[in-house]
C-alpha positions as a Markdown table, in Angstrom:
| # | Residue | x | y | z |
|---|---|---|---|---|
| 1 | Unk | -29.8 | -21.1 | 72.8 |
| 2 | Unk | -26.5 | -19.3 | 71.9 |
| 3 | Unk | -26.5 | -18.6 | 67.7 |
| 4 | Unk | -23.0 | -19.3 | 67.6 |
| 5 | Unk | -23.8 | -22.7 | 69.2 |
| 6 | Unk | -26.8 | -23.6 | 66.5 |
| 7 | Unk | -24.9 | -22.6 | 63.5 |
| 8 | Unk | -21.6 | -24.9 | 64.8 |
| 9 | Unk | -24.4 | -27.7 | 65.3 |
| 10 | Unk | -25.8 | -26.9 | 61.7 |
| 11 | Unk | -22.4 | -27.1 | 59.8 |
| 12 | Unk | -21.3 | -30.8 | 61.5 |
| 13 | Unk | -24.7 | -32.1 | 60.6 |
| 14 | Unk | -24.4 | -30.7 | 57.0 |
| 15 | Unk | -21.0 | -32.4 | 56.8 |
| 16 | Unk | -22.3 | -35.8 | 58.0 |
| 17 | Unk | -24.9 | -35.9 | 55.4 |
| 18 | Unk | -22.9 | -34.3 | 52.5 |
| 19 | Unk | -25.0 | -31.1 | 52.5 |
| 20 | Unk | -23.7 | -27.6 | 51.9 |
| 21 | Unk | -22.3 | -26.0 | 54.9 |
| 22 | Unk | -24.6 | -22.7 | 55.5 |
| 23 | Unk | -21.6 | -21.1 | 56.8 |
| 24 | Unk | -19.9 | -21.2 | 53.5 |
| 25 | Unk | -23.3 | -21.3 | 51.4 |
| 26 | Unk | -22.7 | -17.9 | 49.4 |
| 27 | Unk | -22.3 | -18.0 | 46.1 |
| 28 | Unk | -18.7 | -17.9 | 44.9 |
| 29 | Unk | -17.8 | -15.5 | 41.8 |
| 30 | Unk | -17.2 | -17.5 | 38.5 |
| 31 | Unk | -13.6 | -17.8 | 37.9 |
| 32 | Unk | -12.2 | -15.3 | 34.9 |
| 33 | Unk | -12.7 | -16.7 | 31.1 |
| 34 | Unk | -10.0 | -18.2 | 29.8 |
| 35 | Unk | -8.4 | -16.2 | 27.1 |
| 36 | Unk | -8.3 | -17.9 | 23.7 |
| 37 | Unk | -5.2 | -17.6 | 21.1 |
| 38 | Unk | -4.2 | -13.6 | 20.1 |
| 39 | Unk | -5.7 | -12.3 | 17.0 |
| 40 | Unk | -3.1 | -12.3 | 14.2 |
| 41 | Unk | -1.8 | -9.3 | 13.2 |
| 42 | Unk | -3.0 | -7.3 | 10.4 |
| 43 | Unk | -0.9 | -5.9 | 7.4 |
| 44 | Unk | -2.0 | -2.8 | 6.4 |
| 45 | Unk | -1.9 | -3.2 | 2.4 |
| 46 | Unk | -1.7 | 0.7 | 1.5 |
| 47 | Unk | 1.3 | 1.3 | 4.2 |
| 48 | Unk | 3.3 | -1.6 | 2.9 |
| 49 | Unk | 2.7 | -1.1 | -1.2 |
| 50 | Unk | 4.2 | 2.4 | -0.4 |
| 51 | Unk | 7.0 | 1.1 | 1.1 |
| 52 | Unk | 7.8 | -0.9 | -1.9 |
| 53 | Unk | 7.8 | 2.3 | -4.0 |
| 54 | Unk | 9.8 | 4.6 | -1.7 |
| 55 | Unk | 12.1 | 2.4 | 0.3 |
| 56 | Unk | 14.6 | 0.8 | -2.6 |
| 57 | Unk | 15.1 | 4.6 | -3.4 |
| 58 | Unk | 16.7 | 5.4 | -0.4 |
| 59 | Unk | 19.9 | 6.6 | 0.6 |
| 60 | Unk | 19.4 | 5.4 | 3.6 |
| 61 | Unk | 17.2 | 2.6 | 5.7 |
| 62 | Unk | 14.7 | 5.3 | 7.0 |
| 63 | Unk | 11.7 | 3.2 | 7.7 |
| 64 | Unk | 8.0 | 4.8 | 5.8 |
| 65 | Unk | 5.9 | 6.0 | 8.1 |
| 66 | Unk | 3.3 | 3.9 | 9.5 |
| 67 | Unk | 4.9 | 1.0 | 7.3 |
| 68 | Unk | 6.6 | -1.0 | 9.9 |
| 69 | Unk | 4.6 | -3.6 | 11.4 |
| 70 | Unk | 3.0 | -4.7 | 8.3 |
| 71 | Unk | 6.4 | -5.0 | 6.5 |
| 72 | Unk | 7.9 | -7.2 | 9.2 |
| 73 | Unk | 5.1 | -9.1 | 8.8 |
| 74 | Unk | 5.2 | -9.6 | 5.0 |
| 75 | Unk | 9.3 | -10.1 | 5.2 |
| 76 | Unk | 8.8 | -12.9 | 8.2 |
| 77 | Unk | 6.9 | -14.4 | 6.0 |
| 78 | Unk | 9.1 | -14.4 | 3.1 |
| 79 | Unk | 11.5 | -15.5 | 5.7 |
| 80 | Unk | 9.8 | -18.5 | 6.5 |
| 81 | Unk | 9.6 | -19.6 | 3.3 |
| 82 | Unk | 13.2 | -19.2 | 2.7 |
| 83 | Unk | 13.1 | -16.5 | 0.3 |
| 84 | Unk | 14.9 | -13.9 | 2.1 |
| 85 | Unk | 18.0 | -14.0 | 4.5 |
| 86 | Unk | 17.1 | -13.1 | 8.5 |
| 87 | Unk | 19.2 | -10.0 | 8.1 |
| 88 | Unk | 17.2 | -8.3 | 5.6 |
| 89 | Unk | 14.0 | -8.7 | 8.3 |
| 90 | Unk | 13.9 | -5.1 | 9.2 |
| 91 | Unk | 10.6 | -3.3 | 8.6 |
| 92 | Unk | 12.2 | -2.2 | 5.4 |
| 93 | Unk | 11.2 | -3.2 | 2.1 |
| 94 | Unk | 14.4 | -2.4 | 0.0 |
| 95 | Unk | 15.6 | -4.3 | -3.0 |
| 96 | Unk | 16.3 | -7.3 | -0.8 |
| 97 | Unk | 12.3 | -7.9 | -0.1 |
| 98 | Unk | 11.0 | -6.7 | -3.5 |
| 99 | Unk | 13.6 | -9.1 | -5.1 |
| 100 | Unk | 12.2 | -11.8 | -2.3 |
| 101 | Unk | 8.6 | -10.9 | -3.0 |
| 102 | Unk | 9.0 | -11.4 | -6.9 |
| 103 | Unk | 10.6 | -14.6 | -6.4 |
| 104 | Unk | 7.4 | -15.2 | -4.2 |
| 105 | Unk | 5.1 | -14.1 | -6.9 |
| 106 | Unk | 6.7 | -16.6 | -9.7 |
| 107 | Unk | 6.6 | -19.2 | -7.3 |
| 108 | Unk | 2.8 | -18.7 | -7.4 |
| 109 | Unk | 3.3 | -19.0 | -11.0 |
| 110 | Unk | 3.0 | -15.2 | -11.7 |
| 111 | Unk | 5.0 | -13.6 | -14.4 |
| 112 | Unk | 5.0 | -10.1 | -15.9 |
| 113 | Unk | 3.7 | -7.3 | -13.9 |
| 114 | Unk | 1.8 | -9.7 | -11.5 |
| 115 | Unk | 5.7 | -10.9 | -10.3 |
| 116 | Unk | 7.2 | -6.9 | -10.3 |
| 117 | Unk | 7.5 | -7.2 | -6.5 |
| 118 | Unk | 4.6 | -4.8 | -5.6 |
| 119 | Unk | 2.4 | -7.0 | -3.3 |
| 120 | Unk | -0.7 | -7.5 | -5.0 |
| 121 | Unk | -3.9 | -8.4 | -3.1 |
| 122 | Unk | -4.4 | -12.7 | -3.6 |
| 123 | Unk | -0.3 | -13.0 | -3.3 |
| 124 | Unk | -0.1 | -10.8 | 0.1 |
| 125 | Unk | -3.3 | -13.1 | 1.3 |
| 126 | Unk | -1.6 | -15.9 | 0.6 |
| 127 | Unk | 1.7 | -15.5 | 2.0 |
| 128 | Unk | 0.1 | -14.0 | 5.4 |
| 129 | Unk | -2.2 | -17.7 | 5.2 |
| 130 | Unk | -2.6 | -18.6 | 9.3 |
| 131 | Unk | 0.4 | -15.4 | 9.8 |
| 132 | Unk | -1.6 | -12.1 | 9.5 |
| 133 | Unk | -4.4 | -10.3 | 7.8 |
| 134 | Unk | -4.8 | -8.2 | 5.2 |
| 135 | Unk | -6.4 | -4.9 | 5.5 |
| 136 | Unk | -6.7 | -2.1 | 3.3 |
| 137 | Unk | -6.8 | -3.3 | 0.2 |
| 138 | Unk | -5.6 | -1.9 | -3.1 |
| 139 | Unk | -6.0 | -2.9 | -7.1 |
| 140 | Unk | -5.8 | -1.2 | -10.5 |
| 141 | Unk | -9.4 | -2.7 | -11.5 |
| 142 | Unk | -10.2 | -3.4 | -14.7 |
| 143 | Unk | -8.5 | -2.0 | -18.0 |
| 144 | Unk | -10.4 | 0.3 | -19.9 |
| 145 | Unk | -10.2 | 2.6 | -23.3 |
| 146 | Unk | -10.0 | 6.6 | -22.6 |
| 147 | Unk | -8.5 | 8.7 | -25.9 |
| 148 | Unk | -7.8 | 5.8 | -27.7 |
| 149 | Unk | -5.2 | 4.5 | -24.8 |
| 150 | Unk | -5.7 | 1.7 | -22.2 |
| 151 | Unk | -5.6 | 2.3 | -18.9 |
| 152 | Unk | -6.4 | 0.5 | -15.6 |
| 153 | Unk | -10.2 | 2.0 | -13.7 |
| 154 | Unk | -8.2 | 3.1 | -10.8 |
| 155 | Unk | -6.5 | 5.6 | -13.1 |
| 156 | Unk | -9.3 | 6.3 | -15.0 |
| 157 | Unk | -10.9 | 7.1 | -12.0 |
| 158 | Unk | -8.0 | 9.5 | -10.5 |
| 159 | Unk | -8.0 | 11.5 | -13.9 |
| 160 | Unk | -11.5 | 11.8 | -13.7 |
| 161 | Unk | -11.5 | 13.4 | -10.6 |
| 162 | Unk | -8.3 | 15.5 | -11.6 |
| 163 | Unk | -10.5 | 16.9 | -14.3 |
| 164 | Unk | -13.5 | 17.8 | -11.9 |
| 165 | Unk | -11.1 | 19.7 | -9.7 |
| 166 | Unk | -9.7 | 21.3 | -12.7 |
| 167 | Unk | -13.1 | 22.0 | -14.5 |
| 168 | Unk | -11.9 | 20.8 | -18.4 |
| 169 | Unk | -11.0 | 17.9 | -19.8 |
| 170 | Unk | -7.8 | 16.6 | -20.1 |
| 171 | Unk | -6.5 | 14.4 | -23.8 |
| 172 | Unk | -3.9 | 11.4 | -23.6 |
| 173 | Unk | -1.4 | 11.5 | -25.5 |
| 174 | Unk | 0.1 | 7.9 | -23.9 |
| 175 | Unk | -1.5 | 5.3 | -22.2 |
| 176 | Unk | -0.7 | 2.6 | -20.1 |
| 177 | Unk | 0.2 | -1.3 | -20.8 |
| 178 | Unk | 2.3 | -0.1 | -23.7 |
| 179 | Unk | 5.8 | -2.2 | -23.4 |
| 180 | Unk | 8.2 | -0.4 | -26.1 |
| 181 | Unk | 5.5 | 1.5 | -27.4 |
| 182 | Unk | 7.7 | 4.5 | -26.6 |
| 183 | Unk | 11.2 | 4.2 | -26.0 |
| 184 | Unk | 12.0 | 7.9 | -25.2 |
| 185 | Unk | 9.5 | 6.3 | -21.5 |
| 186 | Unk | 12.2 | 4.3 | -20.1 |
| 187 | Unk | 9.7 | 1.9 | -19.5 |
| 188 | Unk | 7.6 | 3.6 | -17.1 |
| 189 | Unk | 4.2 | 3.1 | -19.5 |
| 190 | Unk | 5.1 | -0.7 | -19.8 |
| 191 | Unk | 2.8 | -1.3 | -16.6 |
| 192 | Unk | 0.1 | 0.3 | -15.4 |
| 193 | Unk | -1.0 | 3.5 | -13.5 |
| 194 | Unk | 1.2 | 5.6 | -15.6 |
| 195 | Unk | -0.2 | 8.2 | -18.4 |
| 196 | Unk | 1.4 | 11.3 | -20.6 |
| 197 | Unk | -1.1 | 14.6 | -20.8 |
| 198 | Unk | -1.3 | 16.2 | -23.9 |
| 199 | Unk | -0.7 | 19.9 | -23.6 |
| 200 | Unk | -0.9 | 21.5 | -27.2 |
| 201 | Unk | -2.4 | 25.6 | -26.4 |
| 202 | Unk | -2.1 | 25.2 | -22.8 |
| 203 | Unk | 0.2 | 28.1 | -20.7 |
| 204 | Unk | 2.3 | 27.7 | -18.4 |
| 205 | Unk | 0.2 | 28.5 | -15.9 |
| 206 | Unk | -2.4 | 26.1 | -17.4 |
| 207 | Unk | 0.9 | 23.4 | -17.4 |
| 208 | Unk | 1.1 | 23.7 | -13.5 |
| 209 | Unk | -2.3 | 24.0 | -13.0 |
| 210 | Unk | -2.7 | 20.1 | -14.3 |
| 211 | Unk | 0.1 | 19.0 | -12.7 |
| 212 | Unk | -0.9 | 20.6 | -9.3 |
| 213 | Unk | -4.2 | 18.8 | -9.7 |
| 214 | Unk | -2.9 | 15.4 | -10.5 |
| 215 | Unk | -0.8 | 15.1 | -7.5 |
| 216 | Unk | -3.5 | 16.1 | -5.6 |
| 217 | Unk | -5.5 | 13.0 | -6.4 |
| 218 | Unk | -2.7 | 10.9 | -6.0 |
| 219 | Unk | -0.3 | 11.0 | -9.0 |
| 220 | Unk | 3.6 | 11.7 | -8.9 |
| 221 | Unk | 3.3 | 14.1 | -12.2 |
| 222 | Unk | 5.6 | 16.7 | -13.7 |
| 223 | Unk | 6.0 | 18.7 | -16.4 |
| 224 | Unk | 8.2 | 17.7 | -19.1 |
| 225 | Unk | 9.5 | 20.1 | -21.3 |
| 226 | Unk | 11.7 | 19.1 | -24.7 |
| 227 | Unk | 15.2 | 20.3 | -22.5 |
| 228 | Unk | 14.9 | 17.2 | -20.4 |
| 229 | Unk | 14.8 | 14.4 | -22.7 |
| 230 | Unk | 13.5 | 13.6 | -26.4 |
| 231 | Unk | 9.9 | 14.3 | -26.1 |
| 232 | Unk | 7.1 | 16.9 | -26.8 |
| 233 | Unk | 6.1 | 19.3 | -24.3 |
| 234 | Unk | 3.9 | 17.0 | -21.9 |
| 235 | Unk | 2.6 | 16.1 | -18.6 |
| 236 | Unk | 3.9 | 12.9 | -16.7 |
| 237 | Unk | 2.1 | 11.3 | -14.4 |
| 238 | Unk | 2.7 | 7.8 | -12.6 |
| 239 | Unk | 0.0 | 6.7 | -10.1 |
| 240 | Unk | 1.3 | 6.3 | -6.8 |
| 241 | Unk | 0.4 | 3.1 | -5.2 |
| 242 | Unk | -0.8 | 1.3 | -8.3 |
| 243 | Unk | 0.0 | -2.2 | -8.3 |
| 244 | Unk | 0.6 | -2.7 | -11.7 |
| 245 | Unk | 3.3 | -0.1 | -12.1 |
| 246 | Unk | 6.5 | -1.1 | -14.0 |
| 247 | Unk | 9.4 | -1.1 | -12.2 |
| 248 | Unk | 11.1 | 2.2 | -13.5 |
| 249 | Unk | 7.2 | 3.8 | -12.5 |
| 250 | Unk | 7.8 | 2.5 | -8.9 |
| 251 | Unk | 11.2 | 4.2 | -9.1 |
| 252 | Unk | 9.8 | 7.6 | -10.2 |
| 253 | Unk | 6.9 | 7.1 | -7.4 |
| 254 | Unk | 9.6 | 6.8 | -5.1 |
| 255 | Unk | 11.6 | 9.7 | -5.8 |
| 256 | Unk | 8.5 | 12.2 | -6.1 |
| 257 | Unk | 8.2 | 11.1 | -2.2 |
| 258 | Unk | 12.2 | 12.0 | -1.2 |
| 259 | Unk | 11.6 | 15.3 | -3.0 |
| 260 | Unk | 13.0 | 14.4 | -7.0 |
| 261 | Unk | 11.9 | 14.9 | -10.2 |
| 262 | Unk | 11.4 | 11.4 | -11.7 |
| 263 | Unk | 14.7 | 11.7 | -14.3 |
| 264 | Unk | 17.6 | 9.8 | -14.9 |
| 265 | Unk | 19.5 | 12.5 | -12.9 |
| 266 | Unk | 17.3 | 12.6 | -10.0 |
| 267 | Unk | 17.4 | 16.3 | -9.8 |
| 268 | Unk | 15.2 | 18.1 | -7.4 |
| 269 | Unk | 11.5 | 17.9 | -7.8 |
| 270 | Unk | 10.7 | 20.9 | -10.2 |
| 271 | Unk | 6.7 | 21.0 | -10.3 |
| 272 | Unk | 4.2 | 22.1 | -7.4 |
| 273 | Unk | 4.5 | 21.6 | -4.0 |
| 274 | Unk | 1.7 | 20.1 | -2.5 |
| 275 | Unk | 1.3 | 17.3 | 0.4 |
| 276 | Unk | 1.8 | 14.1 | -0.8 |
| 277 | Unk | -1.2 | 11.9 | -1.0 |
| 278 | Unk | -2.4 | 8.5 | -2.7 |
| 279 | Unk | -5.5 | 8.3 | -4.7 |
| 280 | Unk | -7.3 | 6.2 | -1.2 |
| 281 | Unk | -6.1 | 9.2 | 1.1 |
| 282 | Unk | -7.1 | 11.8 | -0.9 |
| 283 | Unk | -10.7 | 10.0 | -0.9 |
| 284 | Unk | -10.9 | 9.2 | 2.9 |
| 285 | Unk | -10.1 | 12.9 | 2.8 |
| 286 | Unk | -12.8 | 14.2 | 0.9 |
């Protein structure tokens, strides 16, 4: 009997009964997985805090580095809920978005430093609600006494490791949280993240020396010498990426990253050189 012949009978009977042919009896591969919905995209919270800080100060609409995405995220956002116009949805978080974002903040019933336009963690969560995620998150912590000053535990923290680095302690002689407390401060001590350094017997050298360290752990600092304004020798130091910083702090912050000294005159930056770091970098790069 001729195979081709038996297997021709074999697949008519298998159709009359209802049976699986045996010509066509291999398995079949299962069909692809459908795809479910794309992950939402992420905000990276350190990137887009930064931004804040640098971009109102500006010449120009240069975008911050690696700040992009996560900003046109956060101003779609802001967009949807008819807090900023469509033509200010850039990637760049000028004073159109901070202005947006504080308006944002008091609408969550925020006032004071929690509505300065800085994203904070709880109001960035909320506005990215079913839009994005939040990574990388950021927060002053707690407040907490050092030298008879108050001061947030991030920047507690950051001085603390400036004064490892430096091997001797360093004395306030102005804390944080202290609206009016000085008025020669422009306001940059109203908020947080921002101290003075007491530098009664130190050199020069010394001088720098502190200042060096403090930007390495994350602070925009300078020293301030009586030539410059109505103050004591000192050192100043605003820490970058603190989300409690006033709004003149931000704007100091900001011009220590485009090269400036923090002033009124935005001058160029007159203290030590160094790459430019926040406090989280300068961990991750430990």
């Amino acid at each position: 009997m001729h195979r081709s012949w038996l297997t021709a009978g074999l697949a008519a009977v298998c159709l009359t009964v209802g049976l699986p042919s045996p010509v066509s009896a291999a398995p079949r591969a299962p069909a692809p997985p459908v795809s479910g919905a794309a992950a939402p995209p992420s905000v990276d919270m350190e990137a887009t805090v930064l931004a804040a800080q640098i971009d109102p100060r500006r010449a120009d609409h240069t975008l911050t580095p690696g700040a992009k995405s996560s900003v046109l995220a956060v101003e779609q956002a802001l967009q949807a809920k008819n807090l900023l116009a469509a033509q200010w949805v850039d990637g760049y978080f000028g004073t159109e978005t901070i202005s947006a974002y504080a308006a944002y903040q008091r609408s969550l019933g925020y006032t004071g430093l929690a509505a300065n336009g800085l994203p904070g963690t709880t109001s960035l969560t909320k506005l990215g609600q079913n839009r994005y995620t939040v990574v990388n998150t950021i927060g002053p912590g707690a407040r907490v006494q050092r030298d008879g000053y108050v001061v947030d535990a991030r920047t507690q923290a950051m001085l603390a490791e400036a004064e490892r680095l430096l091997g001797y302690a360093l004395v306030l002689d102005q804390g944080s949280y202290n609206p009016g407390g000085d008025p020669t401060s422009a306001g940059t001590h109203d908020g947080g993240g921002v101290v003075d350094i007491a530098v009664t017997g130190m050199t020069a050298a010394r001088r720098t020396a502190v200042a060096r360290a403090l930007r390495q752990v994350g602070f925009a600092a300078w020293v301030r010498d009586p030539s410059q304004g109505d103050w004591p020798w000192h050192i100043h130091a605003a820490a970058i990426n603190d989300t409690d910083l006033s709004s003149p702090a931000q704007h100091q912050v900001g011009d220590y990253y485009l090269g400036l000294n923090g002033l009124a005159n935005r001058a160029p930056d007159d203290g030590p050189r160094i790459p430019i770091q926040t406090w989280e970098q300068y961990q991750r790069g430990r």
